[in-house]
C-alpha positions as CSV (number, residue, x, y, z in Angstrom):
1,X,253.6,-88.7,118.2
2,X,250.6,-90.9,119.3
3,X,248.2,-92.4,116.7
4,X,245.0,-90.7,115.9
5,X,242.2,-92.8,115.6
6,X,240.4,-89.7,113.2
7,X,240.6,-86.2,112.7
8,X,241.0,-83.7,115.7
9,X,238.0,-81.0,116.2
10,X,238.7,-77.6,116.4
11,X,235.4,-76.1,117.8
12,X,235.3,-72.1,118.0
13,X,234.0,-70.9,121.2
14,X,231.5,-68.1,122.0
15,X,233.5,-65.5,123.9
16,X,236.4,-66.1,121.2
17,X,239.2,-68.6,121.1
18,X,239.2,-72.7,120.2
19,X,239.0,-75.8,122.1
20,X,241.0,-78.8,120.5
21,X,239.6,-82.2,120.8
22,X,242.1,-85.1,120.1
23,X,240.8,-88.7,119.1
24,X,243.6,-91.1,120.4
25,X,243.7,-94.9,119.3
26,X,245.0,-95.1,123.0
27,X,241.9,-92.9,124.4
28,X,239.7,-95.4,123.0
29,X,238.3,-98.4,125.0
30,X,238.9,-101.9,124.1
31,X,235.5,-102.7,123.1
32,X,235.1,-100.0,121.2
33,X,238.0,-100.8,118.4
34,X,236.8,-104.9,118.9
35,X,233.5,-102.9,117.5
36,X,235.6,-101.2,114.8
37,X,237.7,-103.8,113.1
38,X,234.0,-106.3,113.6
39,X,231.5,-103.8,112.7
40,X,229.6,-103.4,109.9
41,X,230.5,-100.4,108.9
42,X,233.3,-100.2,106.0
43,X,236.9,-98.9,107.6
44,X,240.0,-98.2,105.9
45,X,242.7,-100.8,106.1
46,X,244.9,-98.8,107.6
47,X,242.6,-97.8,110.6
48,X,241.7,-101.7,111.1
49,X,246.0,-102.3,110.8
50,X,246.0,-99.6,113.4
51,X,243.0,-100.5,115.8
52,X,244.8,-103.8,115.4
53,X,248.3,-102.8,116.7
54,X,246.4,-100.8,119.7
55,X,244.8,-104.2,120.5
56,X,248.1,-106.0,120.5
57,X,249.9,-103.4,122.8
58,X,247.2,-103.8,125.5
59,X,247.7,-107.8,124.8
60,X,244.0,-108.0,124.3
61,X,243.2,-111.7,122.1
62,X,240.6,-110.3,119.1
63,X,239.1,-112.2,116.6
64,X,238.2,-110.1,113.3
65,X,236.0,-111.3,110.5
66,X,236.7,-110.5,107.3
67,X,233.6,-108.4,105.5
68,X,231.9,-109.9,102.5
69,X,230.1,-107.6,100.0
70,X,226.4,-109.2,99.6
71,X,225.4,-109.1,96.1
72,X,222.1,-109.0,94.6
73,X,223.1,-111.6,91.8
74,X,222.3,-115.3,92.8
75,X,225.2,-116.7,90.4
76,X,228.4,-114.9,91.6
């Protein structure tokens, strides 16, 4: 099976019946995971581990920072 990149949405429709919507890690555009394993927004490790395998299967080179908690205490 391919790998997700999240959950699938199951949307009911109004005359009756669902639409699926799959979310891909290989539907998803090459700047958009660079933006995921950089942002600033917290991801799980094993959605950066898997952003990061979809990066190396398109041979794309990434650089990813590693995110630092700021803390409000000057000493630590």
């Amino acid at each position: 099976m391919p790998i997700k990149f999240k959950k699938s949405d199951v949307i009911r429709q109004k005359g009756g019946g669902y639409v699926t919507t799959h979310h891909y890690m290989s539907a998803m555009t090459t700047e958009m995971l660079l933006n995921y394993i950089n942002g600033e927004e917290r991801c799980k490790p094993k959605q950066r581990v898997k952003a990061i395998r979809e990066l190396d299967k398109r041979k794309v080179p990434y650089v990813w920072t590693k995110i630092v908690p700021e803390t409000d205490n000057p000493l630590m």
